[in-house]
LOFI-887759 format. One line per field, with one value per atom (N, C-alpha, C): residue number from 1; atom name; x negated, y, z. Coordinates in steps of 0.02 Angstrom, whole numbers, plus 50000, padded with zeros to 5 digits. Example, Ala and Ser with C-alpha at 12.3 -4.5 7.8 and 13.67 -1.06 7.14 Angstrom:
k [1  1  1  2  2  2] .
a [N  CA  C  N  CA  C] .
X [49340  49385  49340  49358  49316  49355] .
Y [49716  49775  49835  49888  49947  50002] .
Z [50390  50390  50390  50354  50357  50394] .
# end
This chain:
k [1  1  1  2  2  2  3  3  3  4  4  4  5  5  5  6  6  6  7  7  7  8  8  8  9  9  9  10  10  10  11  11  11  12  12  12  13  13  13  14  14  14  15  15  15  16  16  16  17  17  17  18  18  18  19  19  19  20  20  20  21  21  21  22  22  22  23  23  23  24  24  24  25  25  25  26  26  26  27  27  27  28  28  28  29  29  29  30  30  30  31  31  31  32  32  32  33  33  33  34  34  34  35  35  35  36  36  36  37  37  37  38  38  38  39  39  39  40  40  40  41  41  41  42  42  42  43  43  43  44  44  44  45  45  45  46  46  46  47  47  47  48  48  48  49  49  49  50  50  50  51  51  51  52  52  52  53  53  53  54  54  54  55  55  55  56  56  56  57  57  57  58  58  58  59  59  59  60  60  60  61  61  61  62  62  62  63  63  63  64  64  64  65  65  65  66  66  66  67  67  67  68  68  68  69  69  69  70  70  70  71  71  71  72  72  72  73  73  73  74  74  74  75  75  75  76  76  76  77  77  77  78  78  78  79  79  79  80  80  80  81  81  81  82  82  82  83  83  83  84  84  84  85  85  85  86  86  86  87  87  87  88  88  88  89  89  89  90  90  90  91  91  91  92  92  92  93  93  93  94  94  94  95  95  95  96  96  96  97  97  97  98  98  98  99  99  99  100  100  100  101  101  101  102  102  102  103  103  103  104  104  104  105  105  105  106  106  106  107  107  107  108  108  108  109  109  109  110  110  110  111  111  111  112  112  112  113  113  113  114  114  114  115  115  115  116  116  116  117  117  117  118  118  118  119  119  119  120  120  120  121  121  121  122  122  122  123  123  123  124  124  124  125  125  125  126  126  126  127  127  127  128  128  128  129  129  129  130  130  130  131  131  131  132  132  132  133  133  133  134  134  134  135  135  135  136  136  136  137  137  137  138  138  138  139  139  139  140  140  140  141  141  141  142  142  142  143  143  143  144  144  144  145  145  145  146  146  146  147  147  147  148  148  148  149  149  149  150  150  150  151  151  151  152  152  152] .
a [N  CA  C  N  CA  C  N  CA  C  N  CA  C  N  CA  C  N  CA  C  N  CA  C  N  CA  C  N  CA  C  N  CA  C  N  CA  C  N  CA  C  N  CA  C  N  CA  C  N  CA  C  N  CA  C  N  CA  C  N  CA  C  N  CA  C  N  CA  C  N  CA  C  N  CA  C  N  CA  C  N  CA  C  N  CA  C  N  CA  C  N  CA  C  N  CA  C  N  CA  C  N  CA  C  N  CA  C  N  CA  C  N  CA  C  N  CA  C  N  CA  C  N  CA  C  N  CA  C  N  CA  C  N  CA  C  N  CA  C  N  CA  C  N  CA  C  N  CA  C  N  CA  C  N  CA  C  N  CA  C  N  CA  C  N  CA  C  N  CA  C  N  CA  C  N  CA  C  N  CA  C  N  CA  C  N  CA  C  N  CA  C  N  CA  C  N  CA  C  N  CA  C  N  CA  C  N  CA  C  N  CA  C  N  CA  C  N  CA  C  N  CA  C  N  CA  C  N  CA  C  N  CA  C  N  CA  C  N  CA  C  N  CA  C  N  CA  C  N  CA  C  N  CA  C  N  CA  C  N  CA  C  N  CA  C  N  CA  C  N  CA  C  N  CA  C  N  CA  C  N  CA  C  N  CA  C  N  CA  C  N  CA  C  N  CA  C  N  CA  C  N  CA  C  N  CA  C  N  CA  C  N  CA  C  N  CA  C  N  CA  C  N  CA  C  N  CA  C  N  CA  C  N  CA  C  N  CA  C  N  CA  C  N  CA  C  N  CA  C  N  CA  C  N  CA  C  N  CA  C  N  CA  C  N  CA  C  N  CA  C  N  CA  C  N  CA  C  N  CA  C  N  CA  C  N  CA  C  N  CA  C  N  CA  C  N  CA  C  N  CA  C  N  CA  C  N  CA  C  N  CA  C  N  CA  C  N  CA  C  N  CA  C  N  CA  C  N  CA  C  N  CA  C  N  CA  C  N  CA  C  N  CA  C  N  CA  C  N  CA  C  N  CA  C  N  CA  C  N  CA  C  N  CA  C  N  CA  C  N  CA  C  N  CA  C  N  CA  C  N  CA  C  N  CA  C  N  CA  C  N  CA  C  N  CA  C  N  CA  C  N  CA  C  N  CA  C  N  CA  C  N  CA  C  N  CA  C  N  CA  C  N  CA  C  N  CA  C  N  CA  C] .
X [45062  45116  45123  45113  45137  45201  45249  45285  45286  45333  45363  45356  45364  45351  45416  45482  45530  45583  45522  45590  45556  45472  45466  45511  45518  45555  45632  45648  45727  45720  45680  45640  45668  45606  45594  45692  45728  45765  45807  45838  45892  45860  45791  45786  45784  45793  45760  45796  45873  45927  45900  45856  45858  45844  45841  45831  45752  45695  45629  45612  45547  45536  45444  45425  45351  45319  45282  45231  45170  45148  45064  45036  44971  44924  44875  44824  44764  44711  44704  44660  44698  44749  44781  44846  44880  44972  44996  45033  45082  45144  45166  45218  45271  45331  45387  45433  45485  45539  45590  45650  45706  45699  45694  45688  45583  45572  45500  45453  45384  45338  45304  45247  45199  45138  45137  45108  45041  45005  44934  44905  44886  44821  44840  44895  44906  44892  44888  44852  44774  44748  44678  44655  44710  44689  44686  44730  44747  44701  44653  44608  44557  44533  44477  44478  44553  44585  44542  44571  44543  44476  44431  44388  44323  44305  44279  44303  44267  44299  44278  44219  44204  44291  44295  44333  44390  44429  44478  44496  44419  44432  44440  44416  44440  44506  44527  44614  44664  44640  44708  44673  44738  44721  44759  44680  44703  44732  44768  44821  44869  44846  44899  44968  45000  45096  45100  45124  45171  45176  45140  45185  45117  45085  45063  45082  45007  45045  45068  45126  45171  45201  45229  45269  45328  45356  45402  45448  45508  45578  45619  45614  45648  45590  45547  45498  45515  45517  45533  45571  45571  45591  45633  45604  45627  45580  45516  45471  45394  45369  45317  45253  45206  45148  45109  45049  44974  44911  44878  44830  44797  44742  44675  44614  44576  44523  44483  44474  44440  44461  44507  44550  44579  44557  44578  44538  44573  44546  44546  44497  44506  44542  44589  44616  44586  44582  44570  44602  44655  44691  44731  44747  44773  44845  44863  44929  44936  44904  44942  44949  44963  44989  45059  45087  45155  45203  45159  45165  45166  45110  45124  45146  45157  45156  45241  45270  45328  45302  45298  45260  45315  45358  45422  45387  45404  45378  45427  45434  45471  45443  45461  45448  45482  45461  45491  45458  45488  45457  45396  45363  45297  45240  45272  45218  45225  45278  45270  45262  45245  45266  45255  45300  45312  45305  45262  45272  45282  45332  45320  45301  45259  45218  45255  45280  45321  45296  45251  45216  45245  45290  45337  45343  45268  45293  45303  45312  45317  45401  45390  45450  45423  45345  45325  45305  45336  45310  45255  45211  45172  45208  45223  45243  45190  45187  45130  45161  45148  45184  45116  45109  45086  45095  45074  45083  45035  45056  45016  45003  44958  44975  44894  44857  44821  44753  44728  44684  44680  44746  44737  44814  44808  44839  44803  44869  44829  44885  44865  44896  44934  44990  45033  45068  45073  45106  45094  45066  45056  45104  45146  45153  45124  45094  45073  45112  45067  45115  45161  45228  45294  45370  45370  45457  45514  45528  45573  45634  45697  45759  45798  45773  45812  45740  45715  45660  45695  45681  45703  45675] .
Y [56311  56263  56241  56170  56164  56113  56144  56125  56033  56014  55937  55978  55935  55931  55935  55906  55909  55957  56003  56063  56119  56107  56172  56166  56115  56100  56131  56129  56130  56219  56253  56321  56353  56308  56324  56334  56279  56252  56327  56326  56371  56442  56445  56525  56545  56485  56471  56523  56539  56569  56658  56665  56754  56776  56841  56858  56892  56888  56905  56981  57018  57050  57067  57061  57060  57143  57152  57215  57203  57230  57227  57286  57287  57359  57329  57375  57354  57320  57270  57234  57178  57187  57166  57133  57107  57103  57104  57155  57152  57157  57097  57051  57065  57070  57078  57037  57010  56952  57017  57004  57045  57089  57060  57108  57089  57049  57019  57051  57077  57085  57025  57014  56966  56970  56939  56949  56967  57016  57048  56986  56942  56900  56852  56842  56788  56830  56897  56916  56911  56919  56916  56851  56780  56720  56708  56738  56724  56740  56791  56820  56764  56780  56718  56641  56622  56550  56560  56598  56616  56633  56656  56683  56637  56589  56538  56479  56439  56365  56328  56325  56300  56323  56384  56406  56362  56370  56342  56258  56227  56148  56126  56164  56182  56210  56233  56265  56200  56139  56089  56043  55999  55947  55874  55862  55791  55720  55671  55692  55733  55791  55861  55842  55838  55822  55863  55860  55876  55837  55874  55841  55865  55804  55822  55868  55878  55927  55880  55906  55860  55816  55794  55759  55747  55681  55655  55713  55736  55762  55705  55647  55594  55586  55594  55582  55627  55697  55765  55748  55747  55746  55684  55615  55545  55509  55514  55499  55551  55520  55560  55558  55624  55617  55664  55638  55667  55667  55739  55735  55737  55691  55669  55728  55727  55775  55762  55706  55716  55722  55749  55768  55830  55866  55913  55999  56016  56078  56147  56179  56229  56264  56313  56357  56443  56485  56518  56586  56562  56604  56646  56724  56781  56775  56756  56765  56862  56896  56948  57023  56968  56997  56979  57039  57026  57015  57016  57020  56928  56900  56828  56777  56828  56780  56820  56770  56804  56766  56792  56760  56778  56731  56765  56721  56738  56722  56734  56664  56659  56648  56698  56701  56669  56648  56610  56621  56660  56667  56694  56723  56735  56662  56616  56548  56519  56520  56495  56528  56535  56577  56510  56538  56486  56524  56496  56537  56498  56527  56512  56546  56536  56542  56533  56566  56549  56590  56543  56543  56575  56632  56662  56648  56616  56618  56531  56496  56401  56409  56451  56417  56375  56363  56337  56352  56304  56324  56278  56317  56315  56298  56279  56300  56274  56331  56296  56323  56302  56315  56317  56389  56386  56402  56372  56360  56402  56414  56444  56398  56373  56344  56357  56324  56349  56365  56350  56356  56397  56432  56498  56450  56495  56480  56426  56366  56311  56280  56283  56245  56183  56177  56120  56088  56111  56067  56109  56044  56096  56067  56094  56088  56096  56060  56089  56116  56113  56137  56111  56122  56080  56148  56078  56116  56073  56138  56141  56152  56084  56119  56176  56156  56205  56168  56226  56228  56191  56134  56112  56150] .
Z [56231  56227  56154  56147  56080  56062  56037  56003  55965  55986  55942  55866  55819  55743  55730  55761  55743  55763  55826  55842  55802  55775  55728  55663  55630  55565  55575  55631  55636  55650  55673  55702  55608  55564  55507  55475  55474  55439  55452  55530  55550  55524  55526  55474  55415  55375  55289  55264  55276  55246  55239  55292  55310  55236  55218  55150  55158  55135  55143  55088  55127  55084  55077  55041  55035  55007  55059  55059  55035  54982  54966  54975  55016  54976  54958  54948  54907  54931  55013  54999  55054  55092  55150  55140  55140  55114  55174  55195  55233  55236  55263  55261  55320  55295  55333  55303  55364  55363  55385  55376  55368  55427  55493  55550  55593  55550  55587  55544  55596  55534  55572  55531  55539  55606  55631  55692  55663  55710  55689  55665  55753  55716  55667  55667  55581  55541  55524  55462  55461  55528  55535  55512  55523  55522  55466  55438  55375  55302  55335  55283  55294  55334  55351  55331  55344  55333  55241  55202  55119  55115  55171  55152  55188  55205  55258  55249  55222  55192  55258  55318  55386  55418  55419  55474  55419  55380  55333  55373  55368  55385  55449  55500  55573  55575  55524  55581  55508  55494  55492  55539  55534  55569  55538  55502  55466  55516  55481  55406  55411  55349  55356  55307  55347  55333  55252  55211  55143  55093  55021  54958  54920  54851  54813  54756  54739  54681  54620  54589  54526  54550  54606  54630  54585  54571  54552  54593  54560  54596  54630  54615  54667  54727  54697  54774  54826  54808  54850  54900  54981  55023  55041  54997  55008  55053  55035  55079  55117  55167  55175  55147  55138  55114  55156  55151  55204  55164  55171  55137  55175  55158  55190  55194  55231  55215  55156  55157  55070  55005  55016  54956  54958  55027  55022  54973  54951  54910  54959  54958  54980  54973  54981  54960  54967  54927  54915  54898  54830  54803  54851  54841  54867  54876  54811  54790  54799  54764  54789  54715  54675  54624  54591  54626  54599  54540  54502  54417  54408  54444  54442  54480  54566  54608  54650  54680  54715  54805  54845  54907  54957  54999  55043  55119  55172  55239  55265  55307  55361  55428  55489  55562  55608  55650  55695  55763  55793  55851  55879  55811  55812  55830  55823  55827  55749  55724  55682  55602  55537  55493  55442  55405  55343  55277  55230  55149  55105  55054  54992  54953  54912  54858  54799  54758  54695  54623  54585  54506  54470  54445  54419  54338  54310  54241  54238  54263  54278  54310  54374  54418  54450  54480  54535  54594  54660  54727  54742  54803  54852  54917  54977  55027  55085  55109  55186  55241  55304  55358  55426  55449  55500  55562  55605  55683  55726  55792  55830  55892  55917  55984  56018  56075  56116  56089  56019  55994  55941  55939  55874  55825  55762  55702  55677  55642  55596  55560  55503  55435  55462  55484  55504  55423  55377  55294  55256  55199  55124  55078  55046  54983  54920  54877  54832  54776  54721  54644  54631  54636  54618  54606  54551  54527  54588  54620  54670  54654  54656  54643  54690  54746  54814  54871  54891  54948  55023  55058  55115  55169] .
# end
């Protein structure tokens, strides 16, 4: 079953508030939301999603919904932006050093999980949001590098 775009956002919105807490060990991060942990195979997807740039370009689905990186702050959540596949960058990075990175996840139902990614020595977010529906986990919005006054 998959979900309208506008009842995951509102999914996202009504949970933004919960307070998050992030688990690392040494090659895995496991992630817990105040009463949610992270569903198994989103961590499985999730390694692979970083580790497999084929499998990476198979789980979005262009044009993928967010925000460039350096976005004007009046641009932020005035209008829409979509990144194209050819512009898209792989992603790679772990995030899983806590010394530079603060990483909080939000659950929803176990279909949906949402992260931010927050640069600790800038004060910049990341935010991506993924979905579950009949074909596995897939990158539904990226945010890129941006100074965020308050995360929507």
């Amino acid at each position: 079953m998959q979900l309208p775009m506008y009842q995951i956002l509102f999914f996202v919105l009504l949970f933004s508030c919960k307070p998050n807490k992030t688990v690392t060990t040494e090659n895995t991060s496991v992630i817990e939301s105040t009463n949610v942990t992270l569903p198994e195979d989103f961590i499985d997807f999730y390694k692979k999603f970083h580790e497999d740039s084929a499998f990476q370009m198979s789980r979005i689905h262009f044009p993928l919904e967010g925000l460039p990186d350096n976005a004007d702050p009046e641009f932020i959540g005035d209008e829409q932006y979509f990144w194209a596949k050819d512009q898209w960058v792989i992603n790679r990075s772990k995030f899983d050093n806590p010394k530079l990175y603060k990483v909080e996840y939000n659950v929803v139902a176990n279909i949906l999980v949402e992260e931010t990614i927050t640069i600790l020595e800038y004060d910049l977010k990341i935010i991506r949001r993924f979905v579950k529906n009949s074909d596995g986990w897939n990158l539904i919005y990226y945010a890129g590098v941006n100074k965020y006054s308050q995360v929507k």
